[in-house]
C-alpha positions in Angstrom: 0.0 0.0 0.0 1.3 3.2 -1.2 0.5 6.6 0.6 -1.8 8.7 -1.5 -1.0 12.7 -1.6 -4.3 13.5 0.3 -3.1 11.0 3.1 0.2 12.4 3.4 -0.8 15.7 3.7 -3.5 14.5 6.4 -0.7 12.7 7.9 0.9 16.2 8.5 -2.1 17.8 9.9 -2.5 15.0 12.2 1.7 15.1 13.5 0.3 19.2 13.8 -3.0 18.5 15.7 -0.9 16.0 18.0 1.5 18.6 19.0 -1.4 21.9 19.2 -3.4 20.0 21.7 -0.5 19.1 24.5 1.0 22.6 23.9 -2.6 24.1 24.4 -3.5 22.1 27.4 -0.5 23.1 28.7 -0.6 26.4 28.4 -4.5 26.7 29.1 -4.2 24.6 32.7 -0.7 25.9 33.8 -2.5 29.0 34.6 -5.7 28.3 35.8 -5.2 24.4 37.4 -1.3 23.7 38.0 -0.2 27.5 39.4 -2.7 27.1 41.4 -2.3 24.3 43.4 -2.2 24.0 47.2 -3.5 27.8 47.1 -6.0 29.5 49.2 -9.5 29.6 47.6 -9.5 33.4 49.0 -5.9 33.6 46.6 -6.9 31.9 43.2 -10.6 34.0 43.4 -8.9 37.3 43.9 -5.8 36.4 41.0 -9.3 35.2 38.7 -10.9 39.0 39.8 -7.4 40.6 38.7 -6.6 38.9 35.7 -10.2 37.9 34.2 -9.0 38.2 30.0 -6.1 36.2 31.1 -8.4 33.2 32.8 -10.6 33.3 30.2 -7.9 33.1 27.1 -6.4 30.2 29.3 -10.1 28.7 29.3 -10.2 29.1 25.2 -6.8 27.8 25.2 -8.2 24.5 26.5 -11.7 24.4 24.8 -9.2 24.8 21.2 -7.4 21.9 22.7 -10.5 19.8 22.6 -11.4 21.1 18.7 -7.8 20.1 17.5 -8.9 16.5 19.1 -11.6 16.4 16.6 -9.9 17.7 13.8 -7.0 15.2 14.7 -9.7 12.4 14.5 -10.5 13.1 11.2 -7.0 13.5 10.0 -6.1 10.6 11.3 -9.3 8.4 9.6 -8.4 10.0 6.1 -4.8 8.3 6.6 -6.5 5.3 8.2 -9.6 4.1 5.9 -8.1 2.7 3.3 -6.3 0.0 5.3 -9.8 -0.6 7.1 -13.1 1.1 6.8 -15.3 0.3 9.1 -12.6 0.3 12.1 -11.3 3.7 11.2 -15.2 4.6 11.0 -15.8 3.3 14.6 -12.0 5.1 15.8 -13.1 8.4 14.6 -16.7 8.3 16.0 -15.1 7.2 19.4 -12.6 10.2 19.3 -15.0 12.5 18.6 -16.9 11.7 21.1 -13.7 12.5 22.9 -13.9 16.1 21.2 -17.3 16.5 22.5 -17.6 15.3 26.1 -14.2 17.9 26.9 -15.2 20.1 25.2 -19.0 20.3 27.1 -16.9 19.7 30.4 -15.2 23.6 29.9 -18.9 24.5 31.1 -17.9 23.5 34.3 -14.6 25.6 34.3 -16.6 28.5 33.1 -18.7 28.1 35.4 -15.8 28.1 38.5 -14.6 31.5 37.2 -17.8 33.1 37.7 -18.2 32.0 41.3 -14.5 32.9 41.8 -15.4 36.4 40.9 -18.6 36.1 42.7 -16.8 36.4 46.0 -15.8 40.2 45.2 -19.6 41.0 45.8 -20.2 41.5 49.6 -23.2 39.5 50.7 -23.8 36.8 47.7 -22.3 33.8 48.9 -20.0 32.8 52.1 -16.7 31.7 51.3 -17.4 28.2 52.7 -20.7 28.2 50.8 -18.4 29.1 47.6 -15.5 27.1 48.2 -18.2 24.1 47.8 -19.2 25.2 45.0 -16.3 25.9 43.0 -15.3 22.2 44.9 -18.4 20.1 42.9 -17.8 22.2 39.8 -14.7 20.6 39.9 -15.0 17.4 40.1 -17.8 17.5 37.8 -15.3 18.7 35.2 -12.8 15.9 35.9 -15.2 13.5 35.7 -16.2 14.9 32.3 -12.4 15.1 31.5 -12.0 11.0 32.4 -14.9 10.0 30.2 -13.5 12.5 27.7 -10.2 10.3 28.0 -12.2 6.6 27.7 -13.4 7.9 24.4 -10.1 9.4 23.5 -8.1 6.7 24.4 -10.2 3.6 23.0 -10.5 5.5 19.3 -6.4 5.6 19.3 -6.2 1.8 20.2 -8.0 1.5 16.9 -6.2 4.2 15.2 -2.8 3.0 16.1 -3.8 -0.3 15.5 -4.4 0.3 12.2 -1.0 2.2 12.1 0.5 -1.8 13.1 -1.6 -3.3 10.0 -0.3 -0.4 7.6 3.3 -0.3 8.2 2.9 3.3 7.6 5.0 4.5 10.9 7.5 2.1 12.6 5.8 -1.0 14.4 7.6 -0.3 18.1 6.2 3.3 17.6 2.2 1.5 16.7 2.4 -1.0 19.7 4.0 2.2 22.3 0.8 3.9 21.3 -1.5 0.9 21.5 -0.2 0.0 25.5 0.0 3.4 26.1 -3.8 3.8 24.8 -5.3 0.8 26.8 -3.2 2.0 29.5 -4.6 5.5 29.1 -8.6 3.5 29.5 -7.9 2.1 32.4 -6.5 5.1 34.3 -9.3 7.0 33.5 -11.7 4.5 34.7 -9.4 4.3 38.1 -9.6 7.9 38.2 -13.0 8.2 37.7 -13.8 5.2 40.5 -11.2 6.6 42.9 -10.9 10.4 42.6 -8.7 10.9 45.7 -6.1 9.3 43.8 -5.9 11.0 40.5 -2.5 12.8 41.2 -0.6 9.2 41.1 -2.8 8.0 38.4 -1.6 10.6 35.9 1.8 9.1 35.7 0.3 6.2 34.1 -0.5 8.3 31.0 3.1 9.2 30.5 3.7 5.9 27.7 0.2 7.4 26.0 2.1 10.7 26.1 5.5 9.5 25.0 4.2 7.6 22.1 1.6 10.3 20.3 4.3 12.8 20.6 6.9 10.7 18.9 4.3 9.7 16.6 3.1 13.8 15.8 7.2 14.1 15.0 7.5 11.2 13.1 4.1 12.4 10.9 5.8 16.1 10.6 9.5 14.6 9.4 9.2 11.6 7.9 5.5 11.5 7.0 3.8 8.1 5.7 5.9 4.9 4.9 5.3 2.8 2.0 4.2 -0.8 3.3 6.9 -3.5 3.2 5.0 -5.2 0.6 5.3 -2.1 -1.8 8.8 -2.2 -1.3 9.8 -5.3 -2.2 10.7 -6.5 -6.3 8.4 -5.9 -8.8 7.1 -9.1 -10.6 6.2 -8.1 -14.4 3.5 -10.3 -16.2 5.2 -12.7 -18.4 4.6 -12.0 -22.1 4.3 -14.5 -24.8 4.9 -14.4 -28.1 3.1 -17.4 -30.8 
């Protein structure tokens, strides 16, 4: 099987999505989830009150995330159907699904900001009555997060399985992705079960993380290999003459 043009240029928009969505996790939660860690709910409401645009760009920063997750999907099932249709159909719907639970779980976050600010209004609410609050919007948006991840992680199984069958990236890079996937599933569901240990848990995504990066550079540099069967000799059709 020979790479078309259409799927190597998907290919590179795939390596591209890959990369966007890390980078704008990153940047979206190190400001409004990792910074703020182990502070006073009194401290992250009044940094929220002082630097609202800059919450809320961090906030779009993660809902893009989710888009390029759904974009990615699709990239990834114009590479992927020729080598098998109806899996790559059922990858794609499953990481959409992906796209769409995380992206309806930033309702949650939204949601937190405006109760953070709602503590610069005398009277409203308590602290303790907000802190509460902001507490169950919270886990409500993990939780959306961790089913977010069950349907992200299940669809790349299938994707990266089909990446094995293809040949088109190297096979130890295919079966990285394919542990870290299943490995990815069953954290979630951990995390989701047991949400007093999701700190630990995340390490467990770190194979997941190692092989889609890897695979997003390989996509960007290398782009699609020819399948060992197109590589080999050529056999011409014998031609006889009377």
């Amino acid at each position: 099987m020979n790479p078309t043009p259409e799927q190597r240029v998907y290919a590179r928009l795939a390596g591209i999505c890959f990369l966007a969505n890390y980078v704008l996790q990153m940047l979206g939660d190190s400001v409004t989830i990792i910074f703020r860690g182990g502070k006073p709910f009194a401290d992250t409401a009044r940094y929220v009150v002082e630097n609202h645009l800059l919450w809320r760009a961090c906030l779009l920063e993660v809902g893009l995330a989710w888009i390029s997750i759904g974009i990615l999907a699709f990239a990834l099932y114009v590479v992927l159907e020729p080598v098998d249709r109806r899996l790559a159909q059922l990858a794609l719907c499953l990481r959409l699904g992906a796209s769409f639970v995380g992206a309806a779980s930033m309702t949650f976050r939204v949601t937190n900001a405006r109760l953070y600010e709602a503590l610069a209004t005398p009277g409203l609410f308590t602290t303790e009555q907000l802190r509460t609050l902001v507490s169950a919007m919270t886990r409500g948006g993990s939780e959306g997060v961790e089913l977010a991840w069950m349907f992200q992680a299940t669809g790349s199984v299938i994707f990266f399985l089909l990446f094995l069958r293809s040949r088109f990236i190297p096979a130890w890079m295919a079966r990285l992705a394919i542990f870290g996937s299943a490995v990815v599933v069953v954290m979630s569901v951990a995390m989701f079960l047991y949400p007093q240990y999701i700190a630990p848990l995340k390490l467990a995504g770190l194979p997941g993380f190692a092989a889609e990066v890897a695979t997003a550079i390989w996509l960007l540099t290398k782009g699609l290999r020819p399948s060992s069967a197109s590589t080999g000799p050529t056999i011409s059709p014998s031609v006889s003459t009377a």
